[in-house]
N, C-alpha and C positions, 0 to 999 in steps of 0.2 A: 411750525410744530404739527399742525393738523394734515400738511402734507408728509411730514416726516411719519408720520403715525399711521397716515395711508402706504408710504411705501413699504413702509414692517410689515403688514398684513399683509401686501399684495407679494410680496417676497416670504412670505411663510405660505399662502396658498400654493403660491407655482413649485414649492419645495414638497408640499403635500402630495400635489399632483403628478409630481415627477416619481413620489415614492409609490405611489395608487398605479402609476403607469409599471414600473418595475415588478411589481408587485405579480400584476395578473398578464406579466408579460407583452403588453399592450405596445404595438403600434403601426400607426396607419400605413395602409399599402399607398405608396408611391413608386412609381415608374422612374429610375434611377438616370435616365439618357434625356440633357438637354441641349437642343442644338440650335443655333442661331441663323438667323435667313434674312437677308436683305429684302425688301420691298422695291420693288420693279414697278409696280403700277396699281393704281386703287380707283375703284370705282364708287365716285359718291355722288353718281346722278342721278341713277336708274334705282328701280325700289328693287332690282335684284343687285343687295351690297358687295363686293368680292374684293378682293387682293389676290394680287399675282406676288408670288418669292420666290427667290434664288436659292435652289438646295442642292446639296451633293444627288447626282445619283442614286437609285434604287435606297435611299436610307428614309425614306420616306411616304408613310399608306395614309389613305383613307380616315377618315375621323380621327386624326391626330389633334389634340389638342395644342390650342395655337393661343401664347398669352403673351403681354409686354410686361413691362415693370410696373406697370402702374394697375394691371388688370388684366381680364381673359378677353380677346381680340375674336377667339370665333373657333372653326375647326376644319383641315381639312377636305375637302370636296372630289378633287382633281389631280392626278399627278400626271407630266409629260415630259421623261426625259428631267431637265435638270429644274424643271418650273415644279410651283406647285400653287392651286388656287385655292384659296382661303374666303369660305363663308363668314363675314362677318356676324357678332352676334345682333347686330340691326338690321340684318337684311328679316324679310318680313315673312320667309318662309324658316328662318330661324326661331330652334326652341332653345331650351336649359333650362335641369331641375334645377333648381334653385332655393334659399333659403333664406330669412331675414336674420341676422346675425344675433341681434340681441335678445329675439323670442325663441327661433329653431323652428318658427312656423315654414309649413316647403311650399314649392306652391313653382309655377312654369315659367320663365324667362319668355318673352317675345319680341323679337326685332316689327315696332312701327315702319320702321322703311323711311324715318325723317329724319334720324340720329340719334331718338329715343327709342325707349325700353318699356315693355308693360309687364308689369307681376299678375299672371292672372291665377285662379284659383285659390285665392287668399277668401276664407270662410268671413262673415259681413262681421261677424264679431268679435276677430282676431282684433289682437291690439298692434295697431299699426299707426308708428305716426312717420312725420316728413321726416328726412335728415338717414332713416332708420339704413345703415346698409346691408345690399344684398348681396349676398357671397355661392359658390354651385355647392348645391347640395350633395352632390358626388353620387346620386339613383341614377343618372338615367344611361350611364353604361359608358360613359366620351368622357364627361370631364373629371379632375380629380375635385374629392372635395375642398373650400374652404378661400378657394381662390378669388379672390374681389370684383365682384361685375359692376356695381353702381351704386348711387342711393337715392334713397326715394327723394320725389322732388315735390307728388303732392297725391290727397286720398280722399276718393271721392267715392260717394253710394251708386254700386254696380247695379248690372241685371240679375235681378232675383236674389241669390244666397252668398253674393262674391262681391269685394270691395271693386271697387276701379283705382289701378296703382298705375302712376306713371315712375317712370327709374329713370336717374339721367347717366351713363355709359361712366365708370371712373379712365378708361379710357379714351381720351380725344384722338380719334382716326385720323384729325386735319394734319395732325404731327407727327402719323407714326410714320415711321424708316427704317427701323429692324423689329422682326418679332422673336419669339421664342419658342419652338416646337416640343411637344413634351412626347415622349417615348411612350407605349402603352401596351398594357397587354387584353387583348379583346376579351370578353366574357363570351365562354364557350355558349354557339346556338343551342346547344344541346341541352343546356343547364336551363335556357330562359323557354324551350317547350313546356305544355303542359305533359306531366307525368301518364303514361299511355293508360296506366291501370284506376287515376286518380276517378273517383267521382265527384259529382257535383254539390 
C-alpha cells in the first residue's frame, strides 16, 4: 500500500512537470546524431588513458562527446582518417563540470590516472555523502547535461575550503568494446569573449 501511494505521487509529479515543461515551452538542447564505434585498442597502463575507435570518415571532430550505456567514456582528442582517439575521463589531464545529482551542488570531474575519479571543488559544507551520484553538469561547453559519470565511494576533509571526493567511474573500461559518439554543436568563441566595451 505504501508503495502503491508513493507511485500516485511520483506519477502525479512527472504529470505536473510534464505540464510546467509545456507550459514555458521548455526543452533541453540535445544534439540529435548518434553514432556507434567499435573499440580498436585501449590503453590502461600509462596515466595518459586513451582509446582508439573505428569511425566513418570526416563524420567526426574534436571534443565529441563519447558515452556507453552505462555512462560517459570521455571525449574526443584526435581524428586520423577512419580512427579516432578518445580521452578517457580517468586519464589525469582530464576534467568535467559535473554535478551531484541529488543536491545539484557542480563542482570539476578529474581522471586520478588509477581508474578513479575525484570531485573537486565541492565547498567543505556542502552535504555530500558516499553512494551520492555524479552526473555532467552540461557548463563546461563538451558534454551534454545529466549523463552518468560515477558515485561517490568516500568523503573526506580537504585542503582549506573543499571536501576531498573520490568517484568510482559507473563505467568499467575493462569491458568496453563499443562506445557511442554524441553529435554536437560547439558554442560560438565569439560568445565565450569578454564583451570589448564591458568593464570591470
Amino acid at each position: 500500500e505504501d508503495l502503491q501511494r508513493q507511485n500516485m505521487r511520483l506519477f502525479g509529479a512527472e504529470g505536473d512537470l510534464q505540464r510546467l515543461s509545456e507550459a514555458v515551452e521548455y526543452q533541453r538542447a540535445m544534439s540529435g546524431t548518434v553514432m556507434a564505434a567499435d573499440v580498436v585498442y585501449i590503453d590502461h597502463a600509462s596515466w595518459l588513458q586513451t582509446a582508439i575507435v573505428v569511425v566513418r570518415e570526416g563524420s567526426t571532430e574534436i571534443d565529441q562527446p563519447v558515452v556507453s550505456t552505462a555512462g560517459l567514456v570521455g571525449r574526443v582528442v584526435l581524428v586520423s582518417g577512419k580512427y579516432a582517439k578518445i580521452q578517457l575521463i580517468t586519464d589525469r589531464s582530464a576534467s568535467v563540470g559535473a554535478m551531484i545529482q541529488r543536491t545539484r551542488r557542480q563542482g570539476v570531474i578529474r581522471g586520478s590516472g588509477g581508474g578513479n575519479l575525484e570531485l573537486d571543488y565541492i565547498p567543505a559544507q556542502s552535504d555530500v555523502r558516499a553512494g551520492d551520484l555524479v552526473v555532467t553538469a552540461g557548463i563546461d561547453g563538451v558534454y551534454p547535461r545529466g549523463v552518468p559519470v560515477g558515485s561517490i565511494a568516500a568523503v573526506a576533509a580537504g585542503a582549506e575550503l573543499f571536501h576531498r571526493i573520490r568517484v568510482v567511474p559507473r563505467v568499467d573500461f575493462g569491458l568496453l568494446d563499443h562506445v557511442f559518439i554524441l553529435g554536437r554543436e560547439p558554442i560560438p568563441e565569439a560568445l565565450k569573449e569578454e564583451l570589448p566595451d564591458a568593464s570591470p
